[in-house]
DRENDO-1510 file (C-alpha; in Angstrom, 1 decimal, always signed):
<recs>
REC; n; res; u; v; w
REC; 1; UNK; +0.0; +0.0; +0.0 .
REC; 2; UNK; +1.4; +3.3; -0.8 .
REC; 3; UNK; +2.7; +6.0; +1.7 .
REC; 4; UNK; -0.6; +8.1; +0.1 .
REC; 5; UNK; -3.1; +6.2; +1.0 .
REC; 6; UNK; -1.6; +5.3; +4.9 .
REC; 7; UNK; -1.6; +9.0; +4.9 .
REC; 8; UNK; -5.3; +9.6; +4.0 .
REC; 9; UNK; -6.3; +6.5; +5.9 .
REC; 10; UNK; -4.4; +8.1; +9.2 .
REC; 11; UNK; -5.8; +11.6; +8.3 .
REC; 12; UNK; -9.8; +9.7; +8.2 .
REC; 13; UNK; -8.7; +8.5; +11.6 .
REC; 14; UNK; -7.4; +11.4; +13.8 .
REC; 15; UNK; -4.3; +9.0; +14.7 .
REC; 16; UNK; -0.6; +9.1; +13.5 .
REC; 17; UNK; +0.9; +5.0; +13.5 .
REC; 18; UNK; +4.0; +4.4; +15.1 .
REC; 19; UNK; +4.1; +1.4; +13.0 .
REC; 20; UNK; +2.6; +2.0; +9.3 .
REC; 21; UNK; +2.7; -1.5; +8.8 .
REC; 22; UNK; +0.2; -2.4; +11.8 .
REC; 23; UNK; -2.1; +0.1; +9.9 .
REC; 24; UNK; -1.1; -1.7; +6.1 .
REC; 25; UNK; -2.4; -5.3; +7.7 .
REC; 26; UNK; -5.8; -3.8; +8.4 .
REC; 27; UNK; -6.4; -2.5; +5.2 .
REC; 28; UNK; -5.4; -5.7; +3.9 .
REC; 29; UNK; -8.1; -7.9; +2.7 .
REC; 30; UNK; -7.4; -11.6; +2.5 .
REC; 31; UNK; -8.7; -12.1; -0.9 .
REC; 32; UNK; -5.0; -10.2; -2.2 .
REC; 33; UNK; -2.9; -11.0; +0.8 .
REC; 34; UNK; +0.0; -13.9; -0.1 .
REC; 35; UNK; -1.5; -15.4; +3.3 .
REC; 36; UNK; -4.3; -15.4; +5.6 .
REC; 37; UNK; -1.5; -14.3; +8.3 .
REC; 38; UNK; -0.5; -11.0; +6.5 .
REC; 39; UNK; -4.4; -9.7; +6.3 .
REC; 40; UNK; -6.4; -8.0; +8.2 .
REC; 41; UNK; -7.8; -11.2; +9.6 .
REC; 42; UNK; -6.2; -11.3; +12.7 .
REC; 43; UNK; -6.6; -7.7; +13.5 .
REC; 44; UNK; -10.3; -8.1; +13.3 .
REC; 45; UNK; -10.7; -11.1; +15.7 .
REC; 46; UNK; -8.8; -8.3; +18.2 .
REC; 47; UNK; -10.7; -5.4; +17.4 .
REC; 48; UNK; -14.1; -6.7; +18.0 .
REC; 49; UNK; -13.1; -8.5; +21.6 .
REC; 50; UNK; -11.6; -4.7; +22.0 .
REC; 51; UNK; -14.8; -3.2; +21.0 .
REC; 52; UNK; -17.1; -4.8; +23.1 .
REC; 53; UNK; -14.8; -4.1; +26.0 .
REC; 54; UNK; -15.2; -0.5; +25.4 .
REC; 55; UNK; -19.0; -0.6; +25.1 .
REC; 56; UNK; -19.0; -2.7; +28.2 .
REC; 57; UNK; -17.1; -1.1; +30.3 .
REC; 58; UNK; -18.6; +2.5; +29.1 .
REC; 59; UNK; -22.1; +1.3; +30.0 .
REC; 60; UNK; -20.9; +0.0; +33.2 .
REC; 61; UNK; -19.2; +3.4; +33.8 .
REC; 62; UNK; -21.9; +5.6; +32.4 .
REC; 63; UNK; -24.8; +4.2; +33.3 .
REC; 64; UNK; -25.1; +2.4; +36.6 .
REC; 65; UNK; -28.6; +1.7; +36.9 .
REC; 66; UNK; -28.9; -0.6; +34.2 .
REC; 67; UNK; -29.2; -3.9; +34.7 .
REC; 68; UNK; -27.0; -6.6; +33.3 .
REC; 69; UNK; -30.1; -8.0; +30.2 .
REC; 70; UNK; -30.5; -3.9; +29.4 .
REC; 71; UNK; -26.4; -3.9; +28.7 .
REC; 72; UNK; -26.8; -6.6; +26.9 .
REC; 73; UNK; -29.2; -5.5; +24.6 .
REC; 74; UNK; -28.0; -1.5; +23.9 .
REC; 75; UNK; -24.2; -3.5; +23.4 .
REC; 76; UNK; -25.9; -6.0; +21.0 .
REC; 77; UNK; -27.3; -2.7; +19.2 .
REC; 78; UNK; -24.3; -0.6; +19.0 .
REC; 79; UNK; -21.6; -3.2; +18.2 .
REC; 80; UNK; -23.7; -5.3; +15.2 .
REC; 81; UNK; -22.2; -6.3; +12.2 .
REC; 82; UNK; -25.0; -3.3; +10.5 .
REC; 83; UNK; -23.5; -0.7; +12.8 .
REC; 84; UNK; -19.6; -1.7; +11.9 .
REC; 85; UNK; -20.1; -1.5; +8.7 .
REC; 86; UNK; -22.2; +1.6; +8.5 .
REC; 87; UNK; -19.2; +3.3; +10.9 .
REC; 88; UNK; -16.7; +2.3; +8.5 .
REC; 89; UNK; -18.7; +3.3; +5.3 .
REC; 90; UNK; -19.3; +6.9; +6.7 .
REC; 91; UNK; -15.3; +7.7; +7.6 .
REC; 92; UNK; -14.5; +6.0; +3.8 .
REC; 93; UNK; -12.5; +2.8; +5.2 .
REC; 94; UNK; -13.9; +0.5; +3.0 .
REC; 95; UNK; -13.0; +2.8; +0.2 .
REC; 96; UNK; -9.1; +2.1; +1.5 .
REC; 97; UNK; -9.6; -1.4; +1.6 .
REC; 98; UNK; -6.9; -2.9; -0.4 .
REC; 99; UNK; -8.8; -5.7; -2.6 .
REC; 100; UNK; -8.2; -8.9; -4.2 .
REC; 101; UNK; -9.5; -7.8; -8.6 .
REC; 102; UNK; -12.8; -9.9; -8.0 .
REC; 103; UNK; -13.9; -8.1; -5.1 .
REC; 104; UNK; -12.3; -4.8; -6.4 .
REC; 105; UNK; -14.4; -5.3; -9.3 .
REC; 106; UNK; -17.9; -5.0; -7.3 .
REC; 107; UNK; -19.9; -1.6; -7.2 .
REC; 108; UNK; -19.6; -2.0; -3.5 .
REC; 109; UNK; -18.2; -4.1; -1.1 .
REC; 110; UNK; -20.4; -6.5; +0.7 .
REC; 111; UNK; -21.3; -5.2; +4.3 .
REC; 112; UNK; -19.6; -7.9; +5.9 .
REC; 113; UNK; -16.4; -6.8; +4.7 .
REC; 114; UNK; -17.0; -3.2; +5.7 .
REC; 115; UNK; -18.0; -4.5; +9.3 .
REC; 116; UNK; -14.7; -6.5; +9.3 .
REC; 117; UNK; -12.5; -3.5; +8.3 .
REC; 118; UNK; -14.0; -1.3; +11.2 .
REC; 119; UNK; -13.1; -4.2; +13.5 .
REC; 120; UNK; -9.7; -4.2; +12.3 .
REC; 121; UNK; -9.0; -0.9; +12.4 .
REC; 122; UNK; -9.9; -0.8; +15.9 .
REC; 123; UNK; -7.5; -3.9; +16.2 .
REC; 124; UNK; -4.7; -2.0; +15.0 .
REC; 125; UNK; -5.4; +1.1; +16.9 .
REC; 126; UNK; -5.2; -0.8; +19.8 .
REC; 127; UNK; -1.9; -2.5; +19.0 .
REC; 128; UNK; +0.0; +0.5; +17.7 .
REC; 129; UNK; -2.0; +2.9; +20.2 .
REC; 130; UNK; -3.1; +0.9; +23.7 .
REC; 131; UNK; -6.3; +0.7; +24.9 .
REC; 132; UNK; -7.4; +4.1; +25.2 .
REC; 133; UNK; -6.9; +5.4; +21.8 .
REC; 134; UNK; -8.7; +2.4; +20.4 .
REC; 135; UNK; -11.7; +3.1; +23.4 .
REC; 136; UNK; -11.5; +7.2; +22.2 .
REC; 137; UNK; -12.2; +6.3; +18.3 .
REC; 138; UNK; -15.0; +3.5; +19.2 .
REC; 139; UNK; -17.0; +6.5; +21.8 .
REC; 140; UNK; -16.5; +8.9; +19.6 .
REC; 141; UNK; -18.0; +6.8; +16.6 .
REC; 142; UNK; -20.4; +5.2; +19.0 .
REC; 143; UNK; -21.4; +7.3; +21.9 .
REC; 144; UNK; -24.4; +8.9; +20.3 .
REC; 145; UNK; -25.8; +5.4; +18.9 .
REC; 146; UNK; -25.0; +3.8; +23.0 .
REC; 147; UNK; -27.4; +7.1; +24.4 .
REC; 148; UNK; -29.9; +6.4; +22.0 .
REC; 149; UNK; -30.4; +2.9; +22.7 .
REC; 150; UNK; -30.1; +3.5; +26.1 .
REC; 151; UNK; -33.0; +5.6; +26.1 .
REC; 152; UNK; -35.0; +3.5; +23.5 .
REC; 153; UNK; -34.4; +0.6; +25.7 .
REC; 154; UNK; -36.1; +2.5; +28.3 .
REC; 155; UNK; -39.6; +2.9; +26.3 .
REC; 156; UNK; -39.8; -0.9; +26.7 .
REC; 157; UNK; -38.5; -1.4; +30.6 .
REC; 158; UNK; -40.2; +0.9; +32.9 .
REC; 159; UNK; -40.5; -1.9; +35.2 .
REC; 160; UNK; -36.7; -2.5; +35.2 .
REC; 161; UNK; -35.9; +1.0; +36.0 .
REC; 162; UNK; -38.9; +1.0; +38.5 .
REC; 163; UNK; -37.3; -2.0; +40.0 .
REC; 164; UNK; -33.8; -0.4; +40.1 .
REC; 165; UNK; -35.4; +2.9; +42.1 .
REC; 166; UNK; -37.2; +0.7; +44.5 .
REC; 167; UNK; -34.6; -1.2; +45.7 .
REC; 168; UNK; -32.5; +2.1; +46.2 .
REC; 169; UNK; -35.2; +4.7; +47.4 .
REC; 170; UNK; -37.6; +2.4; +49.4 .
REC; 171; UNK; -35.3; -1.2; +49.6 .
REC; 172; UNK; -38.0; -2.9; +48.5 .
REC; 173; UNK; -39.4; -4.3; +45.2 .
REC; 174; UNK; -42.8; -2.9; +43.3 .
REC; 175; UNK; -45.9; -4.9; +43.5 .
REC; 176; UNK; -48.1; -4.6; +40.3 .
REC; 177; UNK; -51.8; -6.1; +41.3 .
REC; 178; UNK; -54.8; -5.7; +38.4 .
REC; 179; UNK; -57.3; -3.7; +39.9 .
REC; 180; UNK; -60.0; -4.0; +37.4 .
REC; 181; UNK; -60.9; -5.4; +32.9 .
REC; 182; UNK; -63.3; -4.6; +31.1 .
REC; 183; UNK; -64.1; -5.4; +27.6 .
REC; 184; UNK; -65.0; -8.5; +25.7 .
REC; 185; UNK; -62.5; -11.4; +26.0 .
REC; 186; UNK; -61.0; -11.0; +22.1 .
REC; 187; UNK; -60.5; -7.0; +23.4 .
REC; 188; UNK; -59.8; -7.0; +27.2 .
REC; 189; UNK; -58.1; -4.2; +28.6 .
REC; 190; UNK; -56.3; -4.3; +32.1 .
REC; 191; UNK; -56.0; -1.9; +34.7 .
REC; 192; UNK; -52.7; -2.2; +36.6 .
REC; 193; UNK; -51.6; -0.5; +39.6 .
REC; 194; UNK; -47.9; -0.5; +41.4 .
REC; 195; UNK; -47.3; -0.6; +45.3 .
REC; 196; UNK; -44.2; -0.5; +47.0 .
REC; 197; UNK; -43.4; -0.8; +50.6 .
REC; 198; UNK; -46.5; +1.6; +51.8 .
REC; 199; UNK; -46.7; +3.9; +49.0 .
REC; 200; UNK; -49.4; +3.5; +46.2 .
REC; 201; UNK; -48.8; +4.7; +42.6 .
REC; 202; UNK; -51.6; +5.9; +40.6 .
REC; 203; UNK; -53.1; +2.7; +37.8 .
REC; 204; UNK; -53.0; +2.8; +34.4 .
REC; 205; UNK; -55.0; +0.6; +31.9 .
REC; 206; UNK; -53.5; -1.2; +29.0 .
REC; 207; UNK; -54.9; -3.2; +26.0 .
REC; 208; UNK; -52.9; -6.5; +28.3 .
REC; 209; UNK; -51.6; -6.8; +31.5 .
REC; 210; UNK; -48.5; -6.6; +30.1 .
REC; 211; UNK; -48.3; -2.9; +28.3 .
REC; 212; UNK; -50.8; -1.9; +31.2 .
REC; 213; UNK; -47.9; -2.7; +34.0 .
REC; 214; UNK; -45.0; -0.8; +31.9 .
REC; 215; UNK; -47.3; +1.4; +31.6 .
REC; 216; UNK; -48.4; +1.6; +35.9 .
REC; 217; UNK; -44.6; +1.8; +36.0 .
REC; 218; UNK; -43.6; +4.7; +34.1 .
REC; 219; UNK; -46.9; +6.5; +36.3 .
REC; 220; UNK; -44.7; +5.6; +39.4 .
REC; 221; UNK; -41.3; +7.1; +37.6 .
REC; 222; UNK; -43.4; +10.0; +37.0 .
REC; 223; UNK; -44.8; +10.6; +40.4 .
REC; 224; UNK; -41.0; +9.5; +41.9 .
REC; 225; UNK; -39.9; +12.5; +39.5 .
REC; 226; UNK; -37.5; +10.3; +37.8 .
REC; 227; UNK; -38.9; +10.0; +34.6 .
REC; 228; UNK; -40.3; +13.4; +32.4 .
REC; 229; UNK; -42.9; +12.9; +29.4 .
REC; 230; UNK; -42.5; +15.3; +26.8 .
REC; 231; UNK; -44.9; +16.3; +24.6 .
REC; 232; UNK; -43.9; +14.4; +21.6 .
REC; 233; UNK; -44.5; +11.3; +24.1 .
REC; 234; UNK; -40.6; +11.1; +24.5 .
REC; 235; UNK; -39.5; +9.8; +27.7 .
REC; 236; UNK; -36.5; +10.7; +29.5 .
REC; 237; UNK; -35.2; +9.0; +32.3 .
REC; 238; UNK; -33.0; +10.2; +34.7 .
REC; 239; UNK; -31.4; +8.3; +37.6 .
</recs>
């Protein structure tokens, strides 16, 4: 690979390589490389156990309320094979890539590829760099995706952060109780209301019990003033 296009790959990436070579690998797809061992192969195995110790350990750090399952699903989010690519088509990797002629010959490169040049990017960033340079390109490419499925994630477990805020405010764990239906069996709506320790949250009815108690939840947030409805219906959570 010429000196021209480390250059403009380095430039893409805010980072200067003490080794150009770690960098070369990388950008090295194994479809030209002589052997497996001189693409980018390895570097990607590295870069996404690196990236999902970033996301980890930056939900760990960031957000201590959420419960091991809710990590698990925002890092399952942010660190897909979609997003990868999609972070390495938007800085122009996968336009570096260095390609064997019948890949090079395709309009685009598949998105698995893309993904797997994001991953080895972050490989060699950690290599060349340490960890925190590779963990200051991945926030920095992922931090807004991480808050947004944070907060998306929180649209669909009221009763998780309920549960959270019980334990801390009141050491104790909410009780949801159906206090009335009504409706044919085909269409029966629920009303649900949420106790804990002494205190008594106002109900809410739901088309199940289901909706009705994630719903009796987010009333207790409310009341708790942990969690503020806006009037687009956006929730935001704050804890």
């Amino acid at each position: 690979m010429d000196d021209a296009t480390l250059s403009r790959a380095e430039d893409l990436l805010e980072y200067d390589f003490v080794d150009r070579e770690i960098l070369n690998r990388a950008l090295t797809h194994s479809s030209i490389a002589q052997s497996r061992h001189e693409s980018n192969e390895r570097l990607e195995f590295l870069g996404d156990s690196v990236l999902g110790l970033v996301v980890c350990e930056h939900l760990h750090r960031q957000y201590p309320g959420l419960l091991e399952g809710d990590m698990t699903k925002v890092k399952s989010a942010v660190v897909s094979r979609r997003v990868c690519a999609e972070e390495a088509r938007r800085l122009g990797l996968d336009t570096l890539l260095v390609l064997g002629k019948g890949m090079a010959a395709a309009r685009e490169i598949p998105s698995s590829v893309a993904a797997a040049v994001w991953e080895s990017i972050i490989g060699a960033l950690y290599v060349d760099g340490g960890l925190e340079v590779a963990a200051d390109f991945i926030i920095a490419a992922l931090e807004s995706r991480i808050e947004l499925a944070v907060h998306s994630g929180h649209h669909h477990n009221f009763k998780s952060v309920l549960q959270q805020i019980a334990q801390r405010m009141f050491a104790a764990m909410p009780m949801y109780a159906v206090l009335d239906e009504k409706g044919p069996d085909h269409a029966k709506c629920f009303e649900v209301g949420v106790t804990i320790g002494n205190r008594t949250f106002q109900p809410r009815w739901g088309p199940n019990k289901k909706r009705a108690e994630q719903d009796a939840a987010l009333a207790a947030l409310e009341e708790l003033d942990v969690a503020t409805v806006g009037e687009d219906g956006d929730v935001e959570v704050d804890y």
